[in-house]
Backbone atoms as SQL, in Angstrom:
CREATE TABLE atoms (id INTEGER PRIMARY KEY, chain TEXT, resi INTEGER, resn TEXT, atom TEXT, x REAL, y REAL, z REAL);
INSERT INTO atoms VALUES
  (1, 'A', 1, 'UNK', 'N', 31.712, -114.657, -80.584),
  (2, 'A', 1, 'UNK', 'CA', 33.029, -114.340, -80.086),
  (3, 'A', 1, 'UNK', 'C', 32.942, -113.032, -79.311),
  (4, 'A', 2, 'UNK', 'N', 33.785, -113.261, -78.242),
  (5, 'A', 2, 'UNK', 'CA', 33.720, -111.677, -77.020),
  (6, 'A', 2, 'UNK', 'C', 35.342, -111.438, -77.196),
  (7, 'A', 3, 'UNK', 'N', 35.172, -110.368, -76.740),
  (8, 'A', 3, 'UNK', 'CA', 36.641, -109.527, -76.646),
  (9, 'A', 3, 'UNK', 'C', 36.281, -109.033, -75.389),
  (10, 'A', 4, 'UNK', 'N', 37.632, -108.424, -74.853),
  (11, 'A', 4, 'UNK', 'CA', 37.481, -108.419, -73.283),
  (12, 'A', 4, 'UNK', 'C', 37.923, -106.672, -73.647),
  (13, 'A', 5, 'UNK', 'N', 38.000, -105.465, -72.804),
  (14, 'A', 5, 'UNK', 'CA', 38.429, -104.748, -72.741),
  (15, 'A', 5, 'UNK', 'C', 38.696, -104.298, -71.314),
  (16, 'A', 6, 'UNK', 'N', 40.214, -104.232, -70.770),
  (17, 'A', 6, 'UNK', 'CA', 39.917, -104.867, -69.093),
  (18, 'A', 6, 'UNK', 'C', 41.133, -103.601, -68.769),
  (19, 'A', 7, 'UNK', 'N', 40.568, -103.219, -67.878),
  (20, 'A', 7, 'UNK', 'CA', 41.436, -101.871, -66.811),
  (21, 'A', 7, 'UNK', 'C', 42.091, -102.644, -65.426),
  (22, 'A', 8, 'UNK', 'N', 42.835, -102.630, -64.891),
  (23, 'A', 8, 'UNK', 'CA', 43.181, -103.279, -63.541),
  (24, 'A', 8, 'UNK', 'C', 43.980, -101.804, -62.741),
  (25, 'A', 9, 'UNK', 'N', 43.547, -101.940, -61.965),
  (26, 'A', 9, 'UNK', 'CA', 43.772, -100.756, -60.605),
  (27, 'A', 9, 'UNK', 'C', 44.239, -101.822, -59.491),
  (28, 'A', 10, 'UNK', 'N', 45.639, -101.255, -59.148),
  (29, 'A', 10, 'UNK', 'CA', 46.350, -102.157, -57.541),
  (30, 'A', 10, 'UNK', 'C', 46.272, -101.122, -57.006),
  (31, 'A', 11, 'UNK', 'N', 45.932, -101.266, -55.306),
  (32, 'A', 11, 'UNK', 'CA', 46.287, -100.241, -54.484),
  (33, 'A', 11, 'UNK', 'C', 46.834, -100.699, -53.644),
  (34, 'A', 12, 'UNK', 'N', 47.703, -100.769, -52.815),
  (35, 'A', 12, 'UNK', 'CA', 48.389, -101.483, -51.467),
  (36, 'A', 12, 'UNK', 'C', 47.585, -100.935, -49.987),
  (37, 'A', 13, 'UNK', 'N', 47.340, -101.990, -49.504),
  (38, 'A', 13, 'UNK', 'CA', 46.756, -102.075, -48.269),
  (39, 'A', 13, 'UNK', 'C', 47.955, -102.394, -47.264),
  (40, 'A', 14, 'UNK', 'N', 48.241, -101.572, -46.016),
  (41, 'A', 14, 'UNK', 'CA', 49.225, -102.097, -44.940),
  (42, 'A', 14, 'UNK', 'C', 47.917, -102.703, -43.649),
  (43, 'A', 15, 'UNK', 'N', 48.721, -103.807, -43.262),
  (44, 'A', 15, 'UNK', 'CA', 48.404, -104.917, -42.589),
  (45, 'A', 15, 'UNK', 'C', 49.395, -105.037, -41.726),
  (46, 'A', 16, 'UNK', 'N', 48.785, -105.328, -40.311),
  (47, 'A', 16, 'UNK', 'CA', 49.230, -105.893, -39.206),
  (48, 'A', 16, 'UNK', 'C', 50.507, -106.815, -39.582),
  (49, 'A', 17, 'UNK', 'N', 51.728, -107.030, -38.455),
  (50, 'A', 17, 'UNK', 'CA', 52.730, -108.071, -39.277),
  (51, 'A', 17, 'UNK', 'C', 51.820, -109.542, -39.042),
  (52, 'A', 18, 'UNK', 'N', 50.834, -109.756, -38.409),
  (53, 'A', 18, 'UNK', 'CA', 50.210, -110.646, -38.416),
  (54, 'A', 18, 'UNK', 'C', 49.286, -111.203, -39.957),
  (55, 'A', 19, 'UNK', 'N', 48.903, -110.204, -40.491),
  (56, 'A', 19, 'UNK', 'CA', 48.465, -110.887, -41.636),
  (57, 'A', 19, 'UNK', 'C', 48.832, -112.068, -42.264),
  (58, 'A', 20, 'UNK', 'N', 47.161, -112.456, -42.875),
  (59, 'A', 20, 'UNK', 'CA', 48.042, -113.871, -43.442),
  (60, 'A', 20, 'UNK', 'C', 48.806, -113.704, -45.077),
  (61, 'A', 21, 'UNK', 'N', 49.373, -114.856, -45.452),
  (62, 'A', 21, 'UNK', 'CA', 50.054, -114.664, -46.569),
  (63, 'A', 21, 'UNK', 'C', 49.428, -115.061, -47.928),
  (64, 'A', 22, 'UNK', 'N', 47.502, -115.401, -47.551),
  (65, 'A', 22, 'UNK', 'CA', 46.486, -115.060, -48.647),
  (66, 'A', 22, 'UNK', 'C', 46.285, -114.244, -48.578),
  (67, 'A', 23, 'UNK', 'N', 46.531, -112.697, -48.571),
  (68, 'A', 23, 'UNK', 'CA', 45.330, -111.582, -48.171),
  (69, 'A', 23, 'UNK', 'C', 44.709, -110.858, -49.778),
  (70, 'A', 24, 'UNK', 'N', 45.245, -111.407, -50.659),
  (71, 'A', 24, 'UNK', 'CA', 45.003, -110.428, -51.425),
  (72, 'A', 24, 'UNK', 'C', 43.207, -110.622, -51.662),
  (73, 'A', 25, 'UNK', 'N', 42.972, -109.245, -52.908),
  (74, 'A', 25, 'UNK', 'CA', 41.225, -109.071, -52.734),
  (75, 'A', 25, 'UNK', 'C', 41.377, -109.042, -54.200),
  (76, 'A', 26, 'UNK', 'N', 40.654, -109.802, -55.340),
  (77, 'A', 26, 'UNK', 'CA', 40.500, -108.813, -56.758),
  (78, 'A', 26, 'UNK', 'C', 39.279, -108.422, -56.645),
  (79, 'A', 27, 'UNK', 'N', 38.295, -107.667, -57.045),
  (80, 'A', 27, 'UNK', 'CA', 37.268, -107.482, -57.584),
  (81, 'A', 27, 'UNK', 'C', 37.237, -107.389, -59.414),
  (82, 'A', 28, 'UNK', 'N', 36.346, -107.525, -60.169),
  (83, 'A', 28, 'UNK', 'CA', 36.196, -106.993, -61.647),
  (84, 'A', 28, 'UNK', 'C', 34.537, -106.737, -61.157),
  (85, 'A', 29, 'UNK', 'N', 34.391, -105.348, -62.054),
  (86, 'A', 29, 'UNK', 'CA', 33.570, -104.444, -62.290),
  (87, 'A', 29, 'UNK', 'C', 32.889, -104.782, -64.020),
  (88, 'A', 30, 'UNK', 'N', 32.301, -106.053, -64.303),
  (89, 'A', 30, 'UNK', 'CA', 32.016, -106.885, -65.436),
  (90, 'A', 30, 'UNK', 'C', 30.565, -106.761, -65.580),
  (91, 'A', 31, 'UNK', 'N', 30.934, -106.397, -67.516),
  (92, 'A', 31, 'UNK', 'CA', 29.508, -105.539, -68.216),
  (93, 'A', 31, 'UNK', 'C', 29.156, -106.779, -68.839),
  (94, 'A', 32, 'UNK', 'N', 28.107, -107.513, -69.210),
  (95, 'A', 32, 'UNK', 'CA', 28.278, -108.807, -70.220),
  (96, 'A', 32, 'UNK', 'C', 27.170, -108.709, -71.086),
  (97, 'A', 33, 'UNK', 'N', 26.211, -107.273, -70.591),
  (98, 'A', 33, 'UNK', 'CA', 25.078, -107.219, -71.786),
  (99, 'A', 33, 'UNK', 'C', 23.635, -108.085, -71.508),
  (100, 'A', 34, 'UNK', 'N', 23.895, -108.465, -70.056),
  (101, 'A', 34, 'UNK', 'CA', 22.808, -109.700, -69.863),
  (102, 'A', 34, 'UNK', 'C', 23.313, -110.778, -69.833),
  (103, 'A', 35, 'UNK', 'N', 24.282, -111.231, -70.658),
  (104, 'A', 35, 'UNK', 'CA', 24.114, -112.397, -71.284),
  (105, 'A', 35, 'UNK', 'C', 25.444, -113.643, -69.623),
  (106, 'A', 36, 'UNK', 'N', 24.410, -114.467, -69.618),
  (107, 'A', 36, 'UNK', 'CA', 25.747, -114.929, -68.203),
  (108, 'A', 36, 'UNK', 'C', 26.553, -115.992, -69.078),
  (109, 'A', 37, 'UNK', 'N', 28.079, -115.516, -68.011),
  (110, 'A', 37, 'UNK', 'CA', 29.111, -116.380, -68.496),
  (111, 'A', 37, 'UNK', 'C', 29.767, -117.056, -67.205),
  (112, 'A', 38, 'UNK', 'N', 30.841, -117.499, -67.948),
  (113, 'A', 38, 'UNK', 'CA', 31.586, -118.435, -66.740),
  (114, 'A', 38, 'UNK', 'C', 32.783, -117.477, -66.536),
  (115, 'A', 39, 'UNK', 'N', 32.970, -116.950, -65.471),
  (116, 'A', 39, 'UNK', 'CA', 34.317, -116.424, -65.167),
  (117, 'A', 39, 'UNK', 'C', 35.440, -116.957, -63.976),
  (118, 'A', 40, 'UNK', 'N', 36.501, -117.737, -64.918),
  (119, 'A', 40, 'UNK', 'CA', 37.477, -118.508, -64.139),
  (120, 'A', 40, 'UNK', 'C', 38.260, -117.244, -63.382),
  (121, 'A', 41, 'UNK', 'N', 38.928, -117.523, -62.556),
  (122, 'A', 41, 'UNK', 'CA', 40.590, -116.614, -62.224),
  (123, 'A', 41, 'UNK', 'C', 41.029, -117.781, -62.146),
  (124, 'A', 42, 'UNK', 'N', 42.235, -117.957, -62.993),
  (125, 'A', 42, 'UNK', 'CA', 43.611, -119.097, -63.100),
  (126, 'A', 42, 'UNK', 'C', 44.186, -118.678, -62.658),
  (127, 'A', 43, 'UNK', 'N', 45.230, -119.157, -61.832),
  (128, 'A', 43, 'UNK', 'CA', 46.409, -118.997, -61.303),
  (129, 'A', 43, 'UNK', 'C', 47.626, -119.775, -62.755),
  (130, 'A', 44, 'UNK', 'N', 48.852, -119.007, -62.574),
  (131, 'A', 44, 'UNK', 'CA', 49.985, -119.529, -63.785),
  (132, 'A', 44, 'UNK', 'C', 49.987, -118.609, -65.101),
  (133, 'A', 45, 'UNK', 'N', 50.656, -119.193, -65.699),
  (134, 'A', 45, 'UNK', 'CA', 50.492, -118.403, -67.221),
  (135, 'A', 45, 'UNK', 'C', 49.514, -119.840, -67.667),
  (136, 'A', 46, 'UNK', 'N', 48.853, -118.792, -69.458),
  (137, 'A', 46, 'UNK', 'CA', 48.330, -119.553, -70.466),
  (138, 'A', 46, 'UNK', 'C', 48.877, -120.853, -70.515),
  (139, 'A', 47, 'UNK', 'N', 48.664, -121.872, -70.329),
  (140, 'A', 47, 'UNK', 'CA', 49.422, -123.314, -70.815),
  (141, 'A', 47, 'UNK', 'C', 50.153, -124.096, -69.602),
  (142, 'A', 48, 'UNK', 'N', 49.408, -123.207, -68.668),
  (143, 'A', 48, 'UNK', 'CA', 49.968, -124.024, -67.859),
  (144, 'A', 48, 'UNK', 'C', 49.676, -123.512, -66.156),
  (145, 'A', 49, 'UNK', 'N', 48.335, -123.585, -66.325),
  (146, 'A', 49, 'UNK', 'CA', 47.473, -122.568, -65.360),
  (147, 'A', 49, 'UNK', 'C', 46.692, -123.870, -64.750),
  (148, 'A', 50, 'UNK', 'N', 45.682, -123.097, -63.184),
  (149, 'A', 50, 'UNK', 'CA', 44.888, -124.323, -62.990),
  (150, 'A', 50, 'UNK', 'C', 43.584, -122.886, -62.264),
  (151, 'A', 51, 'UNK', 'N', 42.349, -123.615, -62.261),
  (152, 'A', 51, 'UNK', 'CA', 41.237, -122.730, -62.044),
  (153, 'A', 51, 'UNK', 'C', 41.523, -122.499, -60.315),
  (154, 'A', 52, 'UNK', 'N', 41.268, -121.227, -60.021),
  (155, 'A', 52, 'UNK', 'CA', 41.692, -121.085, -58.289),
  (156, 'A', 52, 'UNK', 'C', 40.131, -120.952, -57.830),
  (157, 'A', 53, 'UNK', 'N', 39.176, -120.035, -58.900),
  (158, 'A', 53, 'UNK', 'CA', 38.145, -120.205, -58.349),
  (159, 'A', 53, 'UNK', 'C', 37.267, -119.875, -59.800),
  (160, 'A', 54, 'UNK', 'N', 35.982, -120.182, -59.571),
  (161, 'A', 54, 'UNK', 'CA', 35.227, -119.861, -60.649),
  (162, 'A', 54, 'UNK', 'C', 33.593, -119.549, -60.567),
  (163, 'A', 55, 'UNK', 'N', 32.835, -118.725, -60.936),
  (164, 'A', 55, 'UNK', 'CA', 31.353, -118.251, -60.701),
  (165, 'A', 55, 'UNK', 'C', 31.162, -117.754, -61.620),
  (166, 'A', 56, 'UNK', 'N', 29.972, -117.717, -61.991),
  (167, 'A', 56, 'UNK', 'CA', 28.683, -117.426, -63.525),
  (168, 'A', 56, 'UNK', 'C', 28.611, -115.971, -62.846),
  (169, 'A', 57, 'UNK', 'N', 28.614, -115.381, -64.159),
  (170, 'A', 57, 'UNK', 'CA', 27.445, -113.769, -64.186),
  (171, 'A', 57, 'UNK', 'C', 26.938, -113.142, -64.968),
  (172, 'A', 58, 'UNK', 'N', 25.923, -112.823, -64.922),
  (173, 'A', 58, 'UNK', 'CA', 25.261, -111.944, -65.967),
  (174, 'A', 58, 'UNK', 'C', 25.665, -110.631, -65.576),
  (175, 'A', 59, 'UNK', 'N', 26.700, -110.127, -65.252),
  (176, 'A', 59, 'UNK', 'CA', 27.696, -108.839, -65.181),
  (177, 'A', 59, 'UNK', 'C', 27.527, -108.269, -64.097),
  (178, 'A', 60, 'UNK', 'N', 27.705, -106.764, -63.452),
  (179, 'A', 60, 'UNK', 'CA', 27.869, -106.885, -61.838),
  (180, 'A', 60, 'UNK', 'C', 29.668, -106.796, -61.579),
  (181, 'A', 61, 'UNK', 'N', 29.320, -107.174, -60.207),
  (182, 'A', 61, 'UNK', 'CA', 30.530, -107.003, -59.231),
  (183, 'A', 61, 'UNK', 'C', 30.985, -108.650, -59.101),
  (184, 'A', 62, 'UNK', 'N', 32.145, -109.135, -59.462),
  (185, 'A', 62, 'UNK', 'CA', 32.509, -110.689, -58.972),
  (186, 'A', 62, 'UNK', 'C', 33.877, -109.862, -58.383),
  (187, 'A', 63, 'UNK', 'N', 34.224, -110.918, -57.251),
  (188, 'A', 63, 'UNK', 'CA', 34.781, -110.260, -56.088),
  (189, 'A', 63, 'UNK', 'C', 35.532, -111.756, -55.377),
  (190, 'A', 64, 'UNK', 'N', 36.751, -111.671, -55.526),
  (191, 'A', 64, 'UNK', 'CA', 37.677, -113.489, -55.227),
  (192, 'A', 64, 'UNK', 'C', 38.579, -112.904, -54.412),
  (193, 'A', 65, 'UNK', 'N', 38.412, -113.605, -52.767),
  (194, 'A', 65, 'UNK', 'CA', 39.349, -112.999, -52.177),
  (195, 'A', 65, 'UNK', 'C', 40.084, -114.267, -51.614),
  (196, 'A', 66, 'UNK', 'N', 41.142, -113.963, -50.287),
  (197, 'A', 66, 'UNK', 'CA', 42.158, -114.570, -50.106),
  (198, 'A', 66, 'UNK', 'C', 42.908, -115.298, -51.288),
  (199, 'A', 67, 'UNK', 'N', 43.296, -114.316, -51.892),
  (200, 'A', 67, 'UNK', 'CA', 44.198, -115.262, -53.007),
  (201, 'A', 67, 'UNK', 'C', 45.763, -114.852, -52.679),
  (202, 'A', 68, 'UNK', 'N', 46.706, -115.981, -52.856),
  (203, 'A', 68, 'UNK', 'CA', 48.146, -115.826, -52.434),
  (204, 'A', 68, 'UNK', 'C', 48.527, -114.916, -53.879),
  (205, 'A', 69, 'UNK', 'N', 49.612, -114.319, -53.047),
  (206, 'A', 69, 'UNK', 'CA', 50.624, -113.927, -54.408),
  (207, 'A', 69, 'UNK', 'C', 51.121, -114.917, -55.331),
  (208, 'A', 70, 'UNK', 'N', 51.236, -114.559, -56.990),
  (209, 'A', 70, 'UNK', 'CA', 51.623, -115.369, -58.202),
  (210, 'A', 70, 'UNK', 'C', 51.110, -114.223, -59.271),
  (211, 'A', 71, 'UNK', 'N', 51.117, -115.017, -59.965),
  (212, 'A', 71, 'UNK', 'CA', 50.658, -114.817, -61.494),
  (213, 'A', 71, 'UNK', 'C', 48.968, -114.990, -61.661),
  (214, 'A', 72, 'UNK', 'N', 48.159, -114.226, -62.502),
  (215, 'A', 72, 'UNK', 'CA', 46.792, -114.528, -62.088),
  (216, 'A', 72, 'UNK', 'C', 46.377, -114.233, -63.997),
  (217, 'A', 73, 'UNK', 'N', 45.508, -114.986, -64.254),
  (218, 'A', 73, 'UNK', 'CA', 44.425, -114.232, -65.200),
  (219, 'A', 73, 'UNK', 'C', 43.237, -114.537, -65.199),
  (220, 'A', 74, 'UNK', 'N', 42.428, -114.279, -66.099),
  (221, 'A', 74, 'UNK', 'CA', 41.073, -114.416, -66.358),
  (222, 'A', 74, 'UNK', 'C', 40.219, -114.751, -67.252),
  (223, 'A', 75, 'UNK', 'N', 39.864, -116.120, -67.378),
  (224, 'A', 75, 'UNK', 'CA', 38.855, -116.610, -68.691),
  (225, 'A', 75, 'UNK', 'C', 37.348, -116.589, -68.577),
  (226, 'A', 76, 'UNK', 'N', 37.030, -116.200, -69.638),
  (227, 'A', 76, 'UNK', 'CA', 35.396, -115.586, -69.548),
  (228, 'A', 76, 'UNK', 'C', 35.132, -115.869, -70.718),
  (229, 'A', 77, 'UNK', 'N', 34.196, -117.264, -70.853),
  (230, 'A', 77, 'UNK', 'CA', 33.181, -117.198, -71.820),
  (231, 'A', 77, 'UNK', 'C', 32.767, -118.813, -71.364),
  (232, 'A', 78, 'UNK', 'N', 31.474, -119.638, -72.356),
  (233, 'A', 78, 'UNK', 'CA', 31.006, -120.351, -71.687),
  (234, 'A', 78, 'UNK', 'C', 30.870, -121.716, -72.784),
  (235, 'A', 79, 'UNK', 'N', 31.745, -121.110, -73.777),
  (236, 'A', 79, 'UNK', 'CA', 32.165, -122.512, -75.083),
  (237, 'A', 79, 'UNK', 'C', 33.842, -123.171, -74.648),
  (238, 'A', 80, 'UNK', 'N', 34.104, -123.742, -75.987),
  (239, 'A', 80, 'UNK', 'CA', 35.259, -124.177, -75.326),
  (240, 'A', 80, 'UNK', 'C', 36.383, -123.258, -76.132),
  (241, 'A', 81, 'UNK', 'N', 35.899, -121.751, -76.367),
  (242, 'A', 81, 'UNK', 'CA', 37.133, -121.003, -76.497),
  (243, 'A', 81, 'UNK', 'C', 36.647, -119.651, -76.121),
  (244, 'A', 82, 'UNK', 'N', 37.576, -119.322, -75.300),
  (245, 'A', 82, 'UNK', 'CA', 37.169, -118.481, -74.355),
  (246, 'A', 82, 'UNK', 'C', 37.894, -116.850, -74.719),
  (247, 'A', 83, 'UNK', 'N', 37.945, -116.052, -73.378),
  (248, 'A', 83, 'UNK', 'CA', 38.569, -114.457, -73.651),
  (249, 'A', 83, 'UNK', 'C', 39.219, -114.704, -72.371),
  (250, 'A', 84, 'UNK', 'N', 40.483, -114.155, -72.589),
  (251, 'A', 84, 'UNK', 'CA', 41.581, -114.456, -71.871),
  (252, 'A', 84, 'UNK', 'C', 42.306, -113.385, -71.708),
  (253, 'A', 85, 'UNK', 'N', 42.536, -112.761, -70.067),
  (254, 'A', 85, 'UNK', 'CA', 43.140, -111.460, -69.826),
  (255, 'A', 85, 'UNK', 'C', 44.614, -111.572, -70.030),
  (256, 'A', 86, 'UNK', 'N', 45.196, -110.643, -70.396),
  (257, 'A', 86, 'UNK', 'CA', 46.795, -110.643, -69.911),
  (258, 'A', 86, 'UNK', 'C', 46.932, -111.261, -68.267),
  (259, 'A', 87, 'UNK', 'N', 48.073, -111.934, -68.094),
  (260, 'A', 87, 'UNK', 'CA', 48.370, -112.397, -66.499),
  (261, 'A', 87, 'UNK', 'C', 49.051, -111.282, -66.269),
  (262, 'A', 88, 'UNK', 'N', 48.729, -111.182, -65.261),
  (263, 'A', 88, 'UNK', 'CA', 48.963, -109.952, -63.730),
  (264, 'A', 88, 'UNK', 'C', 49.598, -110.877, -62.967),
  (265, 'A', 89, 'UNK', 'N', 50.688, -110.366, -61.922),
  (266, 'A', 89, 'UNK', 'CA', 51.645, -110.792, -60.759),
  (267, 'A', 89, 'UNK', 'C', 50.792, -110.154, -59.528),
  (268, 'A', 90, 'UNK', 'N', 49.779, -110.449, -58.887),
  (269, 'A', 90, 'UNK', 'CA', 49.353, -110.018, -57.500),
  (270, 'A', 90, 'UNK', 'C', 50.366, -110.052, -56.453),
  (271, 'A', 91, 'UNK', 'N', 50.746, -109.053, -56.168),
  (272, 'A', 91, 'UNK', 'CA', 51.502, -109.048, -54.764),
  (273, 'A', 91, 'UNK', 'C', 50.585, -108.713, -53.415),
  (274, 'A', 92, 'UNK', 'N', 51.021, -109.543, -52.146),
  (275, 'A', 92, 'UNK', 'CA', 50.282, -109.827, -51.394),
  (276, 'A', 92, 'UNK', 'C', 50.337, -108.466, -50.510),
  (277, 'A', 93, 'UNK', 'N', 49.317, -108.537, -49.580),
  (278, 'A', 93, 'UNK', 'CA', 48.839, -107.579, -49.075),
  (279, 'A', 93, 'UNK', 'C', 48.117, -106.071, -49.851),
  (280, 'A', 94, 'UNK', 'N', 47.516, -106.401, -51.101),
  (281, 'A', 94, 'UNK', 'CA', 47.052, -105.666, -52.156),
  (282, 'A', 94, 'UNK', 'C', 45.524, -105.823, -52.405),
  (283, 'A', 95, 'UNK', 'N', 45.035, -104.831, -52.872),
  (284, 'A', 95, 'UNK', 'CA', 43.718, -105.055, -53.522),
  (285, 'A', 95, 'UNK', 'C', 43.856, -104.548, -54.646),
  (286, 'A', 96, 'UNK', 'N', 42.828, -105.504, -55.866),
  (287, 'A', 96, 'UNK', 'CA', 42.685, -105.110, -57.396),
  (288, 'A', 96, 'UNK', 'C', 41.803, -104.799, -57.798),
  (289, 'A', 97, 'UNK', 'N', 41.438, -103.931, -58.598),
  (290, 'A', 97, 'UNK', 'CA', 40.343, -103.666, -59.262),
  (291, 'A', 97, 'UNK', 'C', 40.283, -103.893, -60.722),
  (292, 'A', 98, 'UNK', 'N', 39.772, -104.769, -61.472),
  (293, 'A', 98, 'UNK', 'CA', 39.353, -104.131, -63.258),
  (294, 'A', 98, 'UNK', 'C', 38.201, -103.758, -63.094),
  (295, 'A', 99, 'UNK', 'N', 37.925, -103.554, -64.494),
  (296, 'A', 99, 'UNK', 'CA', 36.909, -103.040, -65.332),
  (297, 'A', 99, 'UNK', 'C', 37.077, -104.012, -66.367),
  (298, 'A', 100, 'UNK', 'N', 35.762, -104.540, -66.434),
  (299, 'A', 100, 'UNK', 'CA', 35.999, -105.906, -68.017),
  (300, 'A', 100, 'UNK', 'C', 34.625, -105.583, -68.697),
  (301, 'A', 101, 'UNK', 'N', 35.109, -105.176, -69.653),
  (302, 'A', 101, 'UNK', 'CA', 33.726, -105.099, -70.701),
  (303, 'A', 101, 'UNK', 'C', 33.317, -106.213, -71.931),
  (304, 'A', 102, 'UNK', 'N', 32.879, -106.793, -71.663),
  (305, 'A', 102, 'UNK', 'CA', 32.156, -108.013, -73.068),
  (306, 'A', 102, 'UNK', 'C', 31.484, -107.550, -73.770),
  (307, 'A', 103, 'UNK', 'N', 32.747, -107.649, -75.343),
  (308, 'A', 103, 'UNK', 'CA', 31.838, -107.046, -76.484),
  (309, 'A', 103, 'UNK', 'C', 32.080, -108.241, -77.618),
  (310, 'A', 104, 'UNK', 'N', 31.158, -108.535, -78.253),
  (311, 'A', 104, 'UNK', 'CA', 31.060, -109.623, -79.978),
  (312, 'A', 104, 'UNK', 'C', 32.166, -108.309, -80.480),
  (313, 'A', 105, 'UNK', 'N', 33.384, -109.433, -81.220),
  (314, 'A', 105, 'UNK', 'CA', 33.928, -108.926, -82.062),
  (315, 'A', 105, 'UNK', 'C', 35.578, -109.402, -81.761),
  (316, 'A', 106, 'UNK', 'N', 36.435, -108.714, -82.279),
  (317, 'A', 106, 'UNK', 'CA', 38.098, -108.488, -81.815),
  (318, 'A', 106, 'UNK', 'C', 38.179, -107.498, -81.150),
  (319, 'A', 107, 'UNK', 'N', 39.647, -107.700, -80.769),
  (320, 'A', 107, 'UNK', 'CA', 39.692, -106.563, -80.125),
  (321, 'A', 107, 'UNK', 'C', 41.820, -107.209, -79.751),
  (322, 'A', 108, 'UNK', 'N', 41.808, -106.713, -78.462),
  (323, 'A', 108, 'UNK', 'CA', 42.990, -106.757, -78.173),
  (324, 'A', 108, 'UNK', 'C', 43.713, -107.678, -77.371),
  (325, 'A', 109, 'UNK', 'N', 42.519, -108.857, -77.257),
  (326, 'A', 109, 'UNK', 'CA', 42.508, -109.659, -75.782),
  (327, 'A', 109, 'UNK', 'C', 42.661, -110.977, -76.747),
  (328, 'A', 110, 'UNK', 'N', 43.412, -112.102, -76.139),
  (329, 'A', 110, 'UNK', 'CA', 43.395, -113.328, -76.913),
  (330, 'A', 110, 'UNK', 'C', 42.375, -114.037, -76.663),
  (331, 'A', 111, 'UNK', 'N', 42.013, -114.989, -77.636),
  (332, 'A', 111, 'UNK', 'CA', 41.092, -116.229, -77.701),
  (333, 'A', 111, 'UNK', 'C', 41.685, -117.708, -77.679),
  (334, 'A', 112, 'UNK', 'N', 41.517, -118.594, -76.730),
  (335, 'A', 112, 'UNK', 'CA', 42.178, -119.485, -76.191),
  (336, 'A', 112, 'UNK', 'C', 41.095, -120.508, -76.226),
  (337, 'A', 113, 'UNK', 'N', 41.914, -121.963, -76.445),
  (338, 'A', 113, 'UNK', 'CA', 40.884, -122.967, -76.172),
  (339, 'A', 113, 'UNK', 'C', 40.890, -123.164, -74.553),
  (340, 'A', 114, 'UNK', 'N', 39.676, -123.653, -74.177),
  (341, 'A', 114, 'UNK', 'CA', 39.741, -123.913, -72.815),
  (342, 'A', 114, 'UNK', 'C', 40.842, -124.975, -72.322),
  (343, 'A', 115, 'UNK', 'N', 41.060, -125.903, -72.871),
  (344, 'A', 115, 'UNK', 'CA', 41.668, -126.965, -72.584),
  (345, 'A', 115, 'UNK', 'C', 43.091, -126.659, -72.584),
  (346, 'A', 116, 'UNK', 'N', 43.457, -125.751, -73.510),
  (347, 'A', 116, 'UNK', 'CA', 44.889, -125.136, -73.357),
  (348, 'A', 116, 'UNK', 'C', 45.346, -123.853, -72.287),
  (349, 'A', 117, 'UNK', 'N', 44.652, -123.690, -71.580),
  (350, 'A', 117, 'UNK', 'CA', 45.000, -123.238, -70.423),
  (351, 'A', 117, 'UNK', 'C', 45.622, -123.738, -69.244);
């Protein structure tokens, strides 16, 4: 079992009135110890979410861009119950930053079956 311990930093970017109405950027700044996982970004809340994009890492920089404004979170692990960020509201024309650290244990972050997402 992992626990997530996750920082998120928005900064607003101004854009041409031409921009499009995907612009947003997240990055996570993800520690995993070596060990590679699966890291979704869902779009929706818990229960009722769908995968927008998804890539393996053995920790590093993962970096998902053009994403529209909504509701966003993040499942990370590679059984069928995972670590699951609080959902964030991305507003467009923004860039995000976390910090996600993977540690064995509890902590403050929920544990979710995959399928109930």
């Amino acid at each position: 079992m992992y626990l997530i311990k996750s920082i998120c930093v928005a900064s607003a970017v101004i854009f041409s009135s031409l921009a499009s109405a995907c612009s947003i950027d997240y990055t996570i700044h993800l520690e995993t110890f070596g060990e590679g996982v699966l890291v979704e970004l869902r779009a929706g809340q818990p229960g009722s979410s769908r995968v927008v994009k998804a890539t393996r890492s053995n920790g590093g920089t993962v970096h998902f861009s053009s994403l529209c404004p909504g509701p966003y979170f993040v499942a990370i692990g590679n059984d069928d119950s995972v670590s699951v960020t609080q959902t964030r509201f991305f507003e467009d024309n923004a860039r995000y930053t976390s910090r996600i650290t993977m540690q064995r244990g509890s902590g403050n972050v929920s544990r979710q079956s995959r399928k109930s997402l």
